[in-house]
C-alpha positions as CSV (number, residue, x, y, z in Angstrom):
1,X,39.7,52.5,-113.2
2,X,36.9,52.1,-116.0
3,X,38.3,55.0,-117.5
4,X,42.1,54.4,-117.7
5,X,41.0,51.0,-119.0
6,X,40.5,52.0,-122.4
7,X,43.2,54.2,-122.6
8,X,45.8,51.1,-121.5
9,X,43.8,49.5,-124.0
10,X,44.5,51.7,-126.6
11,X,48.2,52.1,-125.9
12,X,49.2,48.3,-126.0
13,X,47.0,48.1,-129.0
14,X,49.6,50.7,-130.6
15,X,52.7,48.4,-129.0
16,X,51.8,45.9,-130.7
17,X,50.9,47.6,-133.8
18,X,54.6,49.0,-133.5
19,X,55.6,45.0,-133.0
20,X,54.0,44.4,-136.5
21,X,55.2,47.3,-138.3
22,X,59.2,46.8,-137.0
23,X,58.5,42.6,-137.7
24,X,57.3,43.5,-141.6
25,X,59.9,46.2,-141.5
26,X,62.7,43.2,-140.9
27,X,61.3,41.1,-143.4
28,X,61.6,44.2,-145.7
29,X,65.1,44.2,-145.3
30,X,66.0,40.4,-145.3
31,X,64.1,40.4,-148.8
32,X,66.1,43.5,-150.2
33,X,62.2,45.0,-150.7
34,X,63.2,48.4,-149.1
35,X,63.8,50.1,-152.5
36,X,60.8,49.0,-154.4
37,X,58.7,52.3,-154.0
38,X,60.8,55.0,-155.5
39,X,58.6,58.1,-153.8
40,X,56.4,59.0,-151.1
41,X,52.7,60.3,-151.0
42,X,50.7,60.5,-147.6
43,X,47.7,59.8,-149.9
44,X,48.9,58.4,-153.5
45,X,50.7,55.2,-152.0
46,X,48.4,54.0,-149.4
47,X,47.0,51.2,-151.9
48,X,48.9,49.2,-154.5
49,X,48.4,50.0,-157.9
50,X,44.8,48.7,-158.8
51,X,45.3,47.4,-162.8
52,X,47.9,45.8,-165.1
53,X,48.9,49.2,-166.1
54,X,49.9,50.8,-163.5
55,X,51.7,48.1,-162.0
56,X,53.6,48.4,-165.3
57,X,54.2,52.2,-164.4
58,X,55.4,51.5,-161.2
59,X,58.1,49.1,-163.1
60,X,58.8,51.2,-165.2
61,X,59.8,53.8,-163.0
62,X,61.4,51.7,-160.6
63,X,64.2,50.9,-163.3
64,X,65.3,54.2,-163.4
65,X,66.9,53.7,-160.0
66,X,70.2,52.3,-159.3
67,X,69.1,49.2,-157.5
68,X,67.6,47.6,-161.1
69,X,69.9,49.3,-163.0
70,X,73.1,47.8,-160.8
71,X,72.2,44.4,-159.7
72,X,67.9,43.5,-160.9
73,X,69.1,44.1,-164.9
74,X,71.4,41.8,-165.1
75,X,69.4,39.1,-163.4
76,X,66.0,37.6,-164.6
77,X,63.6,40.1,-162.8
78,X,59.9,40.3,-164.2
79,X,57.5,42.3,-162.9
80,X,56.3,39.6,-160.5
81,X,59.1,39.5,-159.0
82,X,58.7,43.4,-158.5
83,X,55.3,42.9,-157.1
84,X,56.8,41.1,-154.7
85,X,59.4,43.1,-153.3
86,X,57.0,46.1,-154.2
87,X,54.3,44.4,-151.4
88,X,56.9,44.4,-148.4
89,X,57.6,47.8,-148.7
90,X,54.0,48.9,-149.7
91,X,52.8,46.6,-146.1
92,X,55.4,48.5,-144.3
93,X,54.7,51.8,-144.9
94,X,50.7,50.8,-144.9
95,X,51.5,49.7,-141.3
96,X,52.7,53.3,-140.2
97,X,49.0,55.1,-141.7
98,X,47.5,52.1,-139.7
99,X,49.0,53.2,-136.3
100,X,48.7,56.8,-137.3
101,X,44.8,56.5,-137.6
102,X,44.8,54.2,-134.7
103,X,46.7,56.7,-132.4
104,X,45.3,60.3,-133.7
105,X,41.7,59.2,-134.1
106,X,41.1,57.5,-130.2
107,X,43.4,60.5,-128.7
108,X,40.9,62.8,-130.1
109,X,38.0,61.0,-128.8
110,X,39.4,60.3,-125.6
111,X,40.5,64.5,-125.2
112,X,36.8,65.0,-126.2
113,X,35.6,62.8,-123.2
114,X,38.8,64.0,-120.6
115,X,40.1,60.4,-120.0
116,X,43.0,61.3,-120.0
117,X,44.9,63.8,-117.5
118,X,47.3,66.4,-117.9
119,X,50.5,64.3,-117.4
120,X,49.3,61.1,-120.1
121,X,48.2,64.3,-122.4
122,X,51.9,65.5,-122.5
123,X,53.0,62.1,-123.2
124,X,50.9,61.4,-125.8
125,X,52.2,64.7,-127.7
126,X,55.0,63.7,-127.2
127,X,54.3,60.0,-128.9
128,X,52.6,62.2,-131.7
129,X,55.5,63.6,-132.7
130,X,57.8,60.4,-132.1
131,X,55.1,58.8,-135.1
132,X,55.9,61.6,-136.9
133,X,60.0,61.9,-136.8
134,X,59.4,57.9,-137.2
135,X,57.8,58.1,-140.2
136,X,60.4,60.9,-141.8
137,X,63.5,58.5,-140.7
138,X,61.6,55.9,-142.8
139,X,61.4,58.4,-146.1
140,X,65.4,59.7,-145.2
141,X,66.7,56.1,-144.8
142,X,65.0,54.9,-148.4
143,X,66.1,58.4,-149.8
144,X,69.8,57.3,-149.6
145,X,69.8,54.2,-151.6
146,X,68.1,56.1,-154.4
147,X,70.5,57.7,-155.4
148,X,74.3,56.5,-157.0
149,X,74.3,53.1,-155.0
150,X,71.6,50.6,-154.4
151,X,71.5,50.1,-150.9
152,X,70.6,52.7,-147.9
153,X,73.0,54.2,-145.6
154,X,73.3,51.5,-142.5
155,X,73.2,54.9,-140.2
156,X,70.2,56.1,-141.3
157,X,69.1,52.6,-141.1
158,X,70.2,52.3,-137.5
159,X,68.5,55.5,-136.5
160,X,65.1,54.5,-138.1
161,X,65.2,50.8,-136.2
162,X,66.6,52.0,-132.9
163,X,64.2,54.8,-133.1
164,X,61.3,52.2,-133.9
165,X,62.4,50.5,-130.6
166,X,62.3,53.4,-128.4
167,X,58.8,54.5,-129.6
168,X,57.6,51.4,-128.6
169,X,59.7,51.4,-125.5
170,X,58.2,55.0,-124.5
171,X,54.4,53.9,-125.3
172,X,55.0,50.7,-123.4
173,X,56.2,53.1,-120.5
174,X,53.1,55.1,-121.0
175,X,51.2,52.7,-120.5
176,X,52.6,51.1,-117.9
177,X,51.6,54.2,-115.8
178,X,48.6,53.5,-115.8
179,X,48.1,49.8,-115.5
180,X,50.6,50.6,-111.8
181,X,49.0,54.0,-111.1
182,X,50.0,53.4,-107.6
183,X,53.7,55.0,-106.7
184,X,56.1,53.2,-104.3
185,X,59.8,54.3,-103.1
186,X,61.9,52.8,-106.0
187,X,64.9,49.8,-105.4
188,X,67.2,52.2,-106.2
189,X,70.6,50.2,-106.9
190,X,68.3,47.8,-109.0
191,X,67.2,50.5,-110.8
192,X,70.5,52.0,-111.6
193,X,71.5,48.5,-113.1
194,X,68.6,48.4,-115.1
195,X,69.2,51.6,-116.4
196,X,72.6,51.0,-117.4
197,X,71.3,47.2,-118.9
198,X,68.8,49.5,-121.2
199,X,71.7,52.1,-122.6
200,X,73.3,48.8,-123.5
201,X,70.9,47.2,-124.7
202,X,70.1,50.3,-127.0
203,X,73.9,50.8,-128.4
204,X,73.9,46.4,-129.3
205,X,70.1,47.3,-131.2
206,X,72.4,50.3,-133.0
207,X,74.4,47.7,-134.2
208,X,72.0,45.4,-134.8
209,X,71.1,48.1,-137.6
210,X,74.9,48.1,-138.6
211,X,74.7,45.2,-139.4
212,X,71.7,44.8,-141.1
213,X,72.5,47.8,-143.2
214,X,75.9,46.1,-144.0
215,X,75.2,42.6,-144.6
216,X,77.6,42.2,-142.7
217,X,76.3,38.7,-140.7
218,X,77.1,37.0,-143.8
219,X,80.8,36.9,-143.4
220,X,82.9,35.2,-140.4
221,X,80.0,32.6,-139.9
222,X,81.9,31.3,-137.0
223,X,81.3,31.0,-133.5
224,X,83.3,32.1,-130.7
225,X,86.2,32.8,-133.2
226,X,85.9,35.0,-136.4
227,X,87.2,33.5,-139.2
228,X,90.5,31.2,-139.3
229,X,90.5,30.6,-135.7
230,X,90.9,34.6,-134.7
231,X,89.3,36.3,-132.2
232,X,89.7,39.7,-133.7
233,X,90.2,39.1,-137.6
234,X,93.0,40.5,-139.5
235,X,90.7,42.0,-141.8
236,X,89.2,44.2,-139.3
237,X,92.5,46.4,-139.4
238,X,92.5,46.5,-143.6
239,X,88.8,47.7,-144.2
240,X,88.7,50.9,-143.0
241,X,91.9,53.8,-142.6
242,X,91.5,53.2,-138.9
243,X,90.1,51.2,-136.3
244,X,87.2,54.0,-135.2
245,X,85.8,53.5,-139.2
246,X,86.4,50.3,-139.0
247,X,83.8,49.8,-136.0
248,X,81.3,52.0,-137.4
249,X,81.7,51.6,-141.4
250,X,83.7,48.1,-141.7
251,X,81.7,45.0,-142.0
252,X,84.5,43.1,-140.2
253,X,84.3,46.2,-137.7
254,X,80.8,46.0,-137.0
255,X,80.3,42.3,-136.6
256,X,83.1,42.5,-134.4
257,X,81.8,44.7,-132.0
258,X,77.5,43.4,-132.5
259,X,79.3,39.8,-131.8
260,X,81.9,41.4,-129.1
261,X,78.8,43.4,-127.2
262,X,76.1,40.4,-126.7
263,X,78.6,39.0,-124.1
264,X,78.1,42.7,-122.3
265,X,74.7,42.7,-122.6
266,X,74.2,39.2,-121.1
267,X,76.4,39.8,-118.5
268,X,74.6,42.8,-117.3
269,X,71.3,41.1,-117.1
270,X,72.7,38.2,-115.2
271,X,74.4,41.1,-113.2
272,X,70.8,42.4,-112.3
273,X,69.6,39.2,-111.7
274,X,72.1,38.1,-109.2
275,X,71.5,41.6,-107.2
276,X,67.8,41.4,-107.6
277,X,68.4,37.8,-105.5
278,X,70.0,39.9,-102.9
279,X,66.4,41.9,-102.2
280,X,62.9,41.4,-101.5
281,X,61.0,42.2,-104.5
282,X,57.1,41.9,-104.9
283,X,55.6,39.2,-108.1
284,X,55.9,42.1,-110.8
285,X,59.6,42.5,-110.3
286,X,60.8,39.7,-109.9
287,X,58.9,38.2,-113.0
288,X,60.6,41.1,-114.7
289,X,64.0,40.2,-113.6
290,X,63.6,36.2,-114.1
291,X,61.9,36.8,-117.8
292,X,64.6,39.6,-118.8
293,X,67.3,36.9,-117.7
294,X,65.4,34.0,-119.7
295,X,65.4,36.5,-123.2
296,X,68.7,37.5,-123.2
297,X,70.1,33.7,-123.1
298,X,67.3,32.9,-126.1
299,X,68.2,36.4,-128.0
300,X,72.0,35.2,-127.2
301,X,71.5,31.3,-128.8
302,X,69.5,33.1,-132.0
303,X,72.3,35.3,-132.6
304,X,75.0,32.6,-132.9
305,X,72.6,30.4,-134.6
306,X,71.8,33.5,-137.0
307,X,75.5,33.7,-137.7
308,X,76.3,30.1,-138.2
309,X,73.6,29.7,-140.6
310,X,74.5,32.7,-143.2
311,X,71.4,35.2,-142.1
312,X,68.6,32.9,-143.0
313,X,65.2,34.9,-143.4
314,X,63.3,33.3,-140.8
315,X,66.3,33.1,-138.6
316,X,67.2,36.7,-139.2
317,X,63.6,37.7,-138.5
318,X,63.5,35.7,-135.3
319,X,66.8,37.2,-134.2
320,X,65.1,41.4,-134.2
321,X,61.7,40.0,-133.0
322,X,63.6,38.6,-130.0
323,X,65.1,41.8,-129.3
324,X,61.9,43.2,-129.2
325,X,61.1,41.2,-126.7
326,X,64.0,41.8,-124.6
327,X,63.3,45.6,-125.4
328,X,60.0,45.0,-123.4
329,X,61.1,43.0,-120.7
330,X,63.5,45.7,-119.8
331,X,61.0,48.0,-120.1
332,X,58.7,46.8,-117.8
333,X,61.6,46.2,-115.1
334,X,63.0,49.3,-115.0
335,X,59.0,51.1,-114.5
336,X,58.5,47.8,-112.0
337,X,62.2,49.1,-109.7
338,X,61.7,52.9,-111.1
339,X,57.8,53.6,-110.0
């Protein structure tokens, strides 16, 4: 439909605006940028500063905070190194105005017009306010390594990526509604796999944020074994008062169970697969199932390789966008065996 065209248009134009932002956001991270803008303004921050002086300002200010006053003071750090850091973090959050005008400004036009219908109207309020809470989690996670220490809380840091994911997740299945507006009797045992594959999926991206917000892949740089030949390292027992904190606030911990949990992920996707072989599925699903089975083994060999090689940047970066993709390919299988 002519109509629906521009609107499907529209919302992969904001999926992969999403891709971008959650891409820039990793490189952020990997380049310890995250801390570089000390406040937030809606209107203040959306350009870097314009002269010499302010940029000296802007130093000047972000010295105050615990990450130059802990670790940047006691290294060589001049104020091009700052602008570096400083652009990451100014791209990122320049990203997030970006797809707010792209989303607010077309919905508008397109509610003016009545392209869209009562159902895609409810799901774009509810995208609206996803953007929204997005863009808080992004001010709450920086917020917590202002403070006494200079790094942000890895939960806060998990919430803001998984919650990146599932925005983009959501206006991918938006999106998809319309591109299949017709409705067929879903393949319900695949469906149930798939929706199962997704919850795991989610909790391993959680942990992907773990440990990200831990550093935590740059310890036990071994593969299968941790460290000194062990499966489950001794140290994962000693870092935490038990084994519950350990999993959740234990670099040990958490690698452990990031590490432990790609084999469950994999496994469930070669699980679909195998039972998607047992039915007759039309081209859509079964491209779904064979390229969801394809990602997982590449995410799988990026992860170890990630590992082995200390968290290189470009490594690291192609370890999330890889997830990204195997957040979309399970997307579109699930709507493919679900509508």
């Amino acid at each position: 439909m002519k109509t629906n065209r521009s609107v499907i248009y529209w919302l992969l134009s904001g999926c992969v605006l999403l891709f971008i932002m959650v891409t820039v956001g990793g490189i952020t991270r990997l380049t310890n940028s995250g801390l570089s803008m000390t406040d937030w303004h809606l209107i203040n921050d959306t350009f870097p500063p314009m002269s010499e002086e302010k940029w000296v300002e802007a130093f000047e200010e972000y010295k105050k905070y615990p990450e130059y006053q802990l670790i940047n003071k006691h290294k060589d750090f001049q104020l091009d190194d700052y602008k570096f850091i400083f652009f990451w973090e100014w791209f990122h959050r320049f990203i997030g105005r970006i797809i707010g005008i792209v989303f607010i400004v077309p919905f508008v036009y397109f509610l003016i017009k009545k392209e869209l219908d009562y159902e895609t109207i409810k799901k774009c309020f509810i995208l609206l306010g996803m953007g929204a809470f997005q863009g808080f989690l992004g001010w709450f996670m920086v917020a917590s390594g202002l403070k006494d220490m200079p790094d942000v809380s890895h939960f806060r840091l998990a919430i803001h990526l998984t919650f990146a994911f599932i925005t983009f997740a959501y206006t991918l299945w938006v999106a998809l509604d319309l591109i299949y507006p017709e409705r067929k009797l879903p393949v319900l045992e695949l469906r149930k796999i798939a929706r199962i594959a997704l919850v795991i999926l989610i909790i391993q991206i959680i942990y992907g944020g773990f440990v990200a917000g831990l550093n935590a892949g740059l310890i036990h740089n071994h593969w299968p074994l941790m460290s000194d030949g062990q499966f489950f390292h001794e140290s994962i027992k000693l870092e935490q008062s038990n084994l519950l904190l350990s999993f959740t606030e234990g670099k040990s911990g958490v690698q452990f169970i990031h590490r432990t949990f790609a084999y469950i992920v994999v496994f469930s996707i070669i699980y679909l697969f195998l039972k998607s072989r047992k039915i007759v599925l039309d081209k859509a699903q079964d491209n779904g199932v064979k390229t969801l089975l394809a990602f997982v083994f590449i995410q799988f060999i990026l992860g170890i390789f990630t590992l082995l090689f200390h968290v290189p940047l470009w490594l690291g970066l192609a370890h999330q966008i890889m997830a990204f993709f195997l957040l979309t390919a399970m997307t579109f299988t699930l709507h493919r065996f679900t509508k």
